[in-house]
N, C-alpha and C positions, 0 to 999 in steps of 0.2 A: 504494500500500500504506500503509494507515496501522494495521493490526492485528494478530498475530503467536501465535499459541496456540503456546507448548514443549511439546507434546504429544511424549513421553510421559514428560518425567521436566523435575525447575527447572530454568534454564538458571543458566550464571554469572551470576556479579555485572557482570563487566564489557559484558556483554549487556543487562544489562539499565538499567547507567550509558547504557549509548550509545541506547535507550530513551528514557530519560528526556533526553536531552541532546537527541534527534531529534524529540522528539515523538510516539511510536509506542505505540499502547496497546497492552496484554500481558495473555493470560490464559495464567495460571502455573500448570503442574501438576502433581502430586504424583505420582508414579513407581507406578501401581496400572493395572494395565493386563489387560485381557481376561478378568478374575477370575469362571468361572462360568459363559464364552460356550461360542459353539460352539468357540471355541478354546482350549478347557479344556486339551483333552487336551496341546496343545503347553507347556503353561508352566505348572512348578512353583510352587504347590503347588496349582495347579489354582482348583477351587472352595471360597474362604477367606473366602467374604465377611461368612460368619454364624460364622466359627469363633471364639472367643474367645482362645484360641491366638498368634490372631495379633491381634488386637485393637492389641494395641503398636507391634505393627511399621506397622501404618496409622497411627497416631495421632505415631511417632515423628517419619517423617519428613517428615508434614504440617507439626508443628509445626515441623520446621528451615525448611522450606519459607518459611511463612508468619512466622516468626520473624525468621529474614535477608531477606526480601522486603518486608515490610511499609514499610519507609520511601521504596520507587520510587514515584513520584507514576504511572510509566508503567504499573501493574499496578493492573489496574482489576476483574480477575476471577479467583476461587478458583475450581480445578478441581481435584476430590478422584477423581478419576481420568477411565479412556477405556473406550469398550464394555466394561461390567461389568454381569453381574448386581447386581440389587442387594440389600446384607443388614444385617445390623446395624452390620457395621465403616463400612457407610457412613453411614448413619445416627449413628454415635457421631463421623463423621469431620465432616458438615454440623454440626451440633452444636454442637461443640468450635471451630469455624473462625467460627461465627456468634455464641459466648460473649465468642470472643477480639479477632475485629476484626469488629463489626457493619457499619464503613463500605462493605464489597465486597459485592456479589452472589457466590452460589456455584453452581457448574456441576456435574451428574451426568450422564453418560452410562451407559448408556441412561434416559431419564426413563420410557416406558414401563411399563419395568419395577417402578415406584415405587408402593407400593401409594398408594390414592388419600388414606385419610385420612394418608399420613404426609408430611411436609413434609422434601423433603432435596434442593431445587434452587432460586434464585430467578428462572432463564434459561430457558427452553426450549433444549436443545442436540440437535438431531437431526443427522444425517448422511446426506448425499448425495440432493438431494429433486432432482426434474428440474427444467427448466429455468422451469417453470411454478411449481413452489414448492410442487404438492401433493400431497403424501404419508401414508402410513401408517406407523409404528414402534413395535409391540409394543403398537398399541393408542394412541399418540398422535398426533393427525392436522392438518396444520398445511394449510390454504388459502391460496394465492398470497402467502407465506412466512412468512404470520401466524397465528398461536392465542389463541384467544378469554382476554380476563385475565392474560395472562402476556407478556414478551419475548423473541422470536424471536432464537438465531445459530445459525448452521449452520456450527460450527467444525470440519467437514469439507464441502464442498461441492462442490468439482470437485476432480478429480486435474490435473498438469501434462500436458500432451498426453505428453511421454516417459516417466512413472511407468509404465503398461502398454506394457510391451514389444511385447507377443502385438497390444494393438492398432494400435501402430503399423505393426507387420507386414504388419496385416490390410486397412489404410488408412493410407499414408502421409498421405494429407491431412486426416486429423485435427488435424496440426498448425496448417493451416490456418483448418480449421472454427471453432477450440476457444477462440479468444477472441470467435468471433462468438456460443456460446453461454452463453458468462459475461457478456457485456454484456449480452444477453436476460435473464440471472437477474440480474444487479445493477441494471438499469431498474427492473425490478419487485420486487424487493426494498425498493428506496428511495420506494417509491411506496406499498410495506405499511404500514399499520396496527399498529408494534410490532415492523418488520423491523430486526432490527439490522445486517444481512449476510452474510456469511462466511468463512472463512478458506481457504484453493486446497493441499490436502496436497500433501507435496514439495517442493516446488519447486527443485527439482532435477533434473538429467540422475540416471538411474538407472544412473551408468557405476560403475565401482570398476575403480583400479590396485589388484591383488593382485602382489606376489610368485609368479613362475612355481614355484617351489620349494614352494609353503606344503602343510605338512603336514595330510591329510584335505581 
């Protein structure tokens, strides 16, 4: 492991000392999440991406973000959020993050979604492409984990074999399987033309100690 995405919201400081201390590069992301997907309906205030309204509240705490961050040598990449449609406030949020510290690359998902004359990514960031690298996403298409003029990370790229529950259910020996087809995608990743890698969601047991007691 040498790369770490805090998706979905910055991590501490002392996270990101121990970072810099280990040598682990970091892309650092601003707390904007699912704004306008098909998962609207679950999370307030839905679809705000073009709303002016909220305009500040993106811009607010991008800038703490990028403001306390900016001096880890280990934070190599802006990301102004995760699956969002995309609207103005993102647009105002690339901007604003590229006025202020030119030195990083900055990350949108979904890029897709971005109309073509506007400029509001410097990464290709797609999610979850098989093992081959080639994919389709809302109209972006990336071959064997490369896209033509631009650089490829796929900061979501596999789940940890225990993230789905249902599939380990279905197949215990996926746990098996499952580093035999991450090395099949990171062969050929490293082998692209512009591949940068990608990052494994989770990584963690999907277990939780709850209080037998907790209310609802």
């Amino acid at each position: 492991i040498n790369f770490i995405r805090t998706s979905h919201y910055p991590p501490t400081d002392r996270f990101l000392d121990l970072c810099d201390e280990y040598g682990l590069y970091v892309e650092d992301e601003t707390a904007v999440c699912f704004v306008g997907s098909h998962r609207t309906a679950e999370y307030y205030p839905g679809a705000s991406e073009s709303a002016p309204e909220f305009t500040e509240r993106y811009l607010s705490q991008l800038r703490e973000m990028v403001e306390n961050h900016r001096n880890h040598p280990s934070v190599i990449i802006w990301s102004i959020g995760n699956e969002n449609a995309y609207g103005l406030n993102f647009k105002s949020s690339y901007d604003w993050v590229k006025a202020n510290d030119p030195t990083r690359p900055v990350i949108f998902s979904y890029p897709g979604l971005v109309p073509d004359a506007v400029k509001a990514t410097d990464i290709l960031s797609m999610h979850y492409p098989g093992v081959d690298g080639t994919m389709e996403q809302y109209g972006k298409v990336t071959q064997s984990f490369g896209y033509p003029g631009m650089p490829v990370i796929f900061d979501e790229w596999a789940h940890v074999a225990c993230y789905n529950g249902f599939t380990v259910k279905e197949d215990p020996n996926v746990r098996d399987f499952w580093g035999m087809s991450l090395d099949r995608m990171w062969q050929q990743a490293f082998a692209a033309d512009g591949g940068l890698g990608g990052a494994i969601w989770g990584m963690s047991d999907e277990t939780f100690m709850l209080p037998a007691e907790l209310p609802g």
